[in-house]
N, C-alpha and C positions, 0 to 999 in steps of 0.2 A: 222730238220735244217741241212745246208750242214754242212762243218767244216769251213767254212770261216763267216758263219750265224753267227756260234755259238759262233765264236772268236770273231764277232763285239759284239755281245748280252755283252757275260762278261767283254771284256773290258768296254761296259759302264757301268756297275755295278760296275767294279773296281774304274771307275772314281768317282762314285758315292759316296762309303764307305768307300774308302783311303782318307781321310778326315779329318781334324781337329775335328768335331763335332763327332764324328766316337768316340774319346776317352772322353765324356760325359757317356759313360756308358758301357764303356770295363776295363778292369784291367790293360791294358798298360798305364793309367791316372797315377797310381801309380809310377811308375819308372820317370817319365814326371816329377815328383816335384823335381829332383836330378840334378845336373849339373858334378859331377864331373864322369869320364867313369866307378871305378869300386865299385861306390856307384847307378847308371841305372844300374848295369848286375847283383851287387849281388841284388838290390831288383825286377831287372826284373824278376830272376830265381827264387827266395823263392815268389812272386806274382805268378808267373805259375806254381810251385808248387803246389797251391793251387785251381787253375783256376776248380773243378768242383762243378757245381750245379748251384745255385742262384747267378746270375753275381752282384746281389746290396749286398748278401753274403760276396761273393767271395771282392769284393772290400772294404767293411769294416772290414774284419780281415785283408787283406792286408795290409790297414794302420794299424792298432792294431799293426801285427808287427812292421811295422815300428817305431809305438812308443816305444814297448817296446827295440826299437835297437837305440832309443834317435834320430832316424831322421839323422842317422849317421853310417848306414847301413856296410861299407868298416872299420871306424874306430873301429866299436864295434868287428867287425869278428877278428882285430887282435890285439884288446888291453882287451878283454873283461875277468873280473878277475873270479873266481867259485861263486861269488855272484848275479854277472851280468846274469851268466846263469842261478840261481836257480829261477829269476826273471818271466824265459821263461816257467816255467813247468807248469804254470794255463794257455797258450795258447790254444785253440782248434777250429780249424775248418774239421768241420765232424772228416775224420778216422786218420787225420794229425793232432797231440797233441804235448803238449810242450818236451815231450821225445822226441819227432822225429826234433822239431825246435833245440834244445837242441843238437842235433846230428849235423843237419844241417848246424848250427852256428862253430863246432868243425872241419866238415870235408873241410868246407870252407877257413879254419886260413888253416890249413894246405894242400889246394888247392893255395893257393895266396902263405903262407910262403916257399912252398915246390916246388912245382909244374908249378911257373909260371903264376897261372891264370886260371880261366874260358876258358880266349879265347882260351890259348895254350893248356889247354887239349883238346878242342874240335873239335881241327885242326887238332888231330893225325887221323890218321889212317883214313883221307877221301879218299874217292872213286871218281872218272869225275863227277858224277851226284846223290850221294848220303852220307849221313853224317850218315845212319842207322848203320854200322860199329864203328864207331868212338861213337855214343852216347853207342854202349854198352862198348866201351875200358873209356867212363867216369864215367860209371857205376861202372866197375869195379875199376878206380881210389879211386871216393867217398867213394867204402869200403875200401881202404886200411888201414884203422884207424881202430880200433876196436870200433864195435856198435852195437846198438842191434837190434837184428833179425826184431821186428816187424818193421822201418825203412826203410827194405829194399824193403818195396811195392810202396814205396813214390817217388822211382827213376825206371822207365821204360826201362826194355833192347829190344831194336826189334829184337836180335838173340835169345829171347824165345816167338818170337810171337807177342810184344805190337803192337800196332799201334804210340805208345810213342806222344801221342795228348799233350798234357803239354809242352815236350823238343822241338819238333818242332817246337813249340809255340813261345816258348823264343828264341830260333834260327831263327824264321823270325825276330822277334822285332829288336835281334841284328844285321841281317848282310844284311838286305835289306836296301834301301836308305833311307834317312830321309825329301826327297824333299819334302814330302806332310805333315810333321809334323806330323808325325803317330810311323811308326818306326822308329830303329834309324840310323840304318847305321854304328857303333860302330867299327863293328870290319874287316880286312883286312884281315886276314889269311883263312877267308872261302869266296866263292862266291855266289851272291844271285842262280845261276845255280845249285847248290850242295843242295839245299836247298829240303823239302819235306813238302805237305801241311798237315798244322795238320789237321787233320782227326777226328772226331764225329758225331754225329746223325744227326747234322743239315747239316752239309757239307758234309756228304756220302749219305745223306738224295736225298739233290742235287744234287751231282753226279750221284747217279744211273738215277736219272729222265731224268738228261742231255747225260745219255749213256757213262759219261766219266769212270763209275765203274760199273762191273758186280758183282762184288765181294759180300757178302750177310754180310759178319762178316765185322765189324771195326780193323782189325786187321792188322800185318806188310806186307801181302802180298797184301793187298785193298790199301795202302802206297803205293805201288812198282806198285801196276796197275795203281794208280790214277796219279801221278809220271809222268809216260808215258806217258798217256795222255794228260796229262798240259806240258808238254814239246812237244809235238808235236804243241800244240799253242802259246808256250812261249819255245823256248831254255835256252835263256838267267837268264830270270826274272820270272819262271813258277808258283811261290810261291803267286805272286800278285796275281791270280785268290782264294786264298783264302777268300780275302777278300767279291768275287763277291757271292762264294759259302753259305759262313757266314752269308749275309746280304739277301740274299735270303732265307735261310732258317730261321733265326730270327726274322728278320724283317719284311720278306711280306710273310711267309707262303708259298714259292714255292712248 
């Protein structure tokens, strides 16, 4: 395919899976039952959090949390008493246990009470055309609290390498548009251009096939190649052809 081929191909796949029906059986369904902005970002982010494995998994502990956070996600993070949390410790999905939610819920209060927010940590330290910088200076925020060791494999840094599939995740949900009733559009301080597609088996799957990754690992440099070349198709909005990569490789087995 030339490169103007392959730009029509995926945008029709974009148009395809950027879709209402699209959230029927993804974990972004989750954050979709909240109206208020920072009761969608914290349960977008503890939802992506958890996003591997089995997606009908992955989507019923995600509510699970949400119940045991009373469906009240924003208010529980910062009114929540030592009991409320001792609530959290029977949580598990797969390597992510109620220690680590338990963590999660602590470093949050003090990301919103301290810090400004979600949004505003995750706007430090961006790059023209990348946020891989800035997700490790969030990295490093979330431990600023004292926590325990095994917790810290639950947050992804790309300056050791990750390909950080989860946070990019949550970083399209928030900051691409919400015209198609998909993502949301949330936040201002980052642009959908800055953006990186989250990256795993099925969408590196596709990439290599489609020549837009030579890269062999799923890792932060396959990011940085993939990047390029969805920007060379998309400047602006490069992030959307994830969805064309996703639904290709889950969907129809590309």
């Amino acid at each position: 395919m030339t490169k103007s081929e392959l730009r029509d191909f995926l945008e029709a796949k974009v148009d395809q899976y950027n879709h209402p029906r699209f959230l029927e059986s993804d974990p972004i369904q989750i954050p979709h039952r909240f109206s208020i902005k920072e009761d969608i970002e914290i349960s977008a982010f503890l939802t992506a959090t958890i996003a591997w494995g089995n997606r009908k998994s992955i989507i019923n502990n995600a509510d699970k949390m949400m119940q045991l956070l009373h469906y009240a996600p924003y208010d529980f993070v910062l009114n929540h008493t030592e009991s409320d949390l001792q609530n959290l410790q029977n949580f598990v999905h797969r390597t992510f246990n109620g220690v680590d939610l338990m963590f999660f819920i602590e470093s949050l209060k003090y990301i919103y009470k301290n810090m400004g927010g979600l949004e505003t940590v995750f706007a430090q330290n961006t790059e023209k055309a990348s946020l891989q910088t800035s997700i490790s200076t969030f990295k490093k925020v979330f431990f600023e609290i004292p926590y325990p060791q095994r917790t810290t494999k639950h947050v992804s840094d790309p300056a050791k390498g990750s390909a950080a599939k989860r946070i990019n995740m949550f970083l399209r949900w928030m900051v691409r548009d919400s015209s198609t009733g998909v993502d949301f559009g949330l936040w201002e301080k980052i642009l959908p251009s800055q953006l990186s597609c989250p990256l795993d088996v099925h969408s590196g799957n596709v990439a290599r096939k489609l020549k837009l990754l030579t890269r062999k690992q799923n890792d932060a440099k396959a990011v940085s190649q993939l990047d390029a070349s969805l920007r060379e198709l998309d400047p602006i909005d490069p992030v959307k052809y994830d969805f064309a990569l996703f639904g290709l490789g889950v969907f129809e087995k590309f």
